[in-house]
Phi, psi and omega in degrees: 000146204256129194294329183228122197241108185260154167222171181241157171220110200030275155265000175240120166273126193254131237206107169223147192273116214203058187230080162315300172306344163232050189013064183049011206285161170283106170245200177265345156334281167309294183314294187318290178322315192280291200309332196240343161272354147319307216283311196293322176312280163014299180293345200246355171098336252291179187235005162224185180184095155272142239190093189231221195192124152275146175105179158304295183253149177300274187226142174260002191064234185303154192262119159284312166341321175231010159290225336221317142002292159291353218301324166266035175208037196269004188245324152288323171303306188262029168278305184310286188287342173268005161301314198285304195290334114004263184327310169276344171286298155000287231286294214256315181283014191259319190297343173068011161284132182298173188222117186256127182254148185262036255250128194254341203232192166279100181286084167202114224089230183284007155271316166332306138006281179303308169300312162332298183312327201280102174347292167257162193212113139270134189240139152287130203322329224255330185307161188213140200210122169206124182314274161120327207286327166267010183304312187237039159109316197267157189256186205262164154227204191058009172077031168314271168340338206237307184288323178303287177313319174266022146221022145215045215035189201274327199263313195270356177280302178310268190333328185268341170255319176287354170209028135053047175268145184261118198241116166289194205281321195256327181289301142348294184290267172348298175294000200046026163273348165221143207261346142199174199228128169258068195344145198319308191298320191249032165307279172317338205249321227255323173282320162326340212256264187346284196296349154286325200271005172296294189288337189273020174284126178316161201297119176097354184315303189303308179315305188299328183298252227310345196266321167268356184278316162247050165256156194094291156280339197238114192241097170059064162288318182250007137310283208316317189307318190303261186344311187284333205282339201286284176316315166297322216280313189308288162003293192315323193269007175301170212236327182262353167288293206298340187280302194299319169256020143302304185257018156279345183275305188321315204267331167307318167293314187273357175246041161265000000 
């Protein structure tokens, strides 16, 4: 099964994520996949973007599992992947199509991330959303730093990346990273719902909605991407970062 599955639906490109069995986590496989089915949205122009997940969680973000792998290249390894995964976010906000995140699961570390970027967010009652990232040593990647402060400010973005609370699907909302929360049960028919009446908006409205909506705020997207992609890898390679996902695999293990 291919780690990310793009289909079309007339302009609207659908982006699913689609490695369950390792709760979608970011390794570099996936970032090369996510980076290059950017490439192809991109290429096609879409007039929408949906981000959606198989499985439990939408993302659980870097695969440690294989940060740990590296370990004596963990710093270059993870410059790397997080530079790939940069690129495709780069990728999919350069096409100016609003972008609907789908988040069905636990959203965190750089799926977190991914929600932040989303124009739109439909969440299911049961999601769960946590940056997750200085828990173990780490700084945010996925443009966590650039998109979060401009939507909840500056104070409550550094608290929500920095002591990491686990914010349900309604907490969430109430903060404005997601924009609705749906029983579990009305999930599926309700982002279908979303993603039709998104295209059948006449053609460029929305591209244009969103092109005007942030001139004026978006100032350097692709600084930050630099900047964050610099800051995890180093993070990675901390000696007190490596204690920390030692023993996030450790607990990980005993409670499979």
């Amino acid at each position: 099964m291919a780690g990310i599955e793009l289909s079309w639906a007339g302009g609207l490109a659908r982006l699913r994520l689609a490695e369950p069995g390792n709760r979608n986590a970011f390794n570099l496989a996936f970032c090369q996949e996510f980076a290059q089915k950017a490439l192809d949205v991109a290429a096609a122009s879409p007039s929408a973007i949906r981000i959606e997940a198989a499985g439990e969680a939408f993302s659980v973000g870097g695969d440690i599992a294989e940060f740990l792998a590296e370990r004596d290249r963990i710093e270059r390894h993870v410059l790397e992947q997080a530079s790939l995964f940069h690129l495709g976010i780069a990728r999919l906000h350069g096409t100016g199509a609003p972008i609907l995140a789908a988040v069905n699961g636990t959203a965190a570390g750089g799926g977190f991330s991914l929600v932040c970027g989303a124009d739109l967010a439909l969440a299911a009652r049961s999601a769960k959303l946590v940056a997750a990232y200085t828990a173990s040593g780490l700084t945010p990647d996925g443009g966590g730093t650039w998109f979060l402060p401009r939507l909840v400010g500056w104070q409550k973005a550094f608290e929500i990346l920095a002591l990491n609370p686990v914010l349900s699907a309604k907490e969430a909302q109430r903060l404005g990273l997601i924009t609705r929360v749906v029983e579990d049960a009305d999930f599926p028919e309700a982002v279908e719902t979303l993603a039709a009446s998104v295209a059948a908006m006449p053609s460029g409205a929305l591209v244009a909605l969103k092109r005007l909506m942030r001139q004026g705020t978006e100032s350097g997207l692709d600084t930050a991407l630099d900047a964050e992609a610099g800051s995890i890898a180093r993070q990675a390679a901390h000696p007190a970062t490596l204690e920390r996902l030692d023993a996030f695999m450790a607990r990980s293990r005993k409670s499979r």
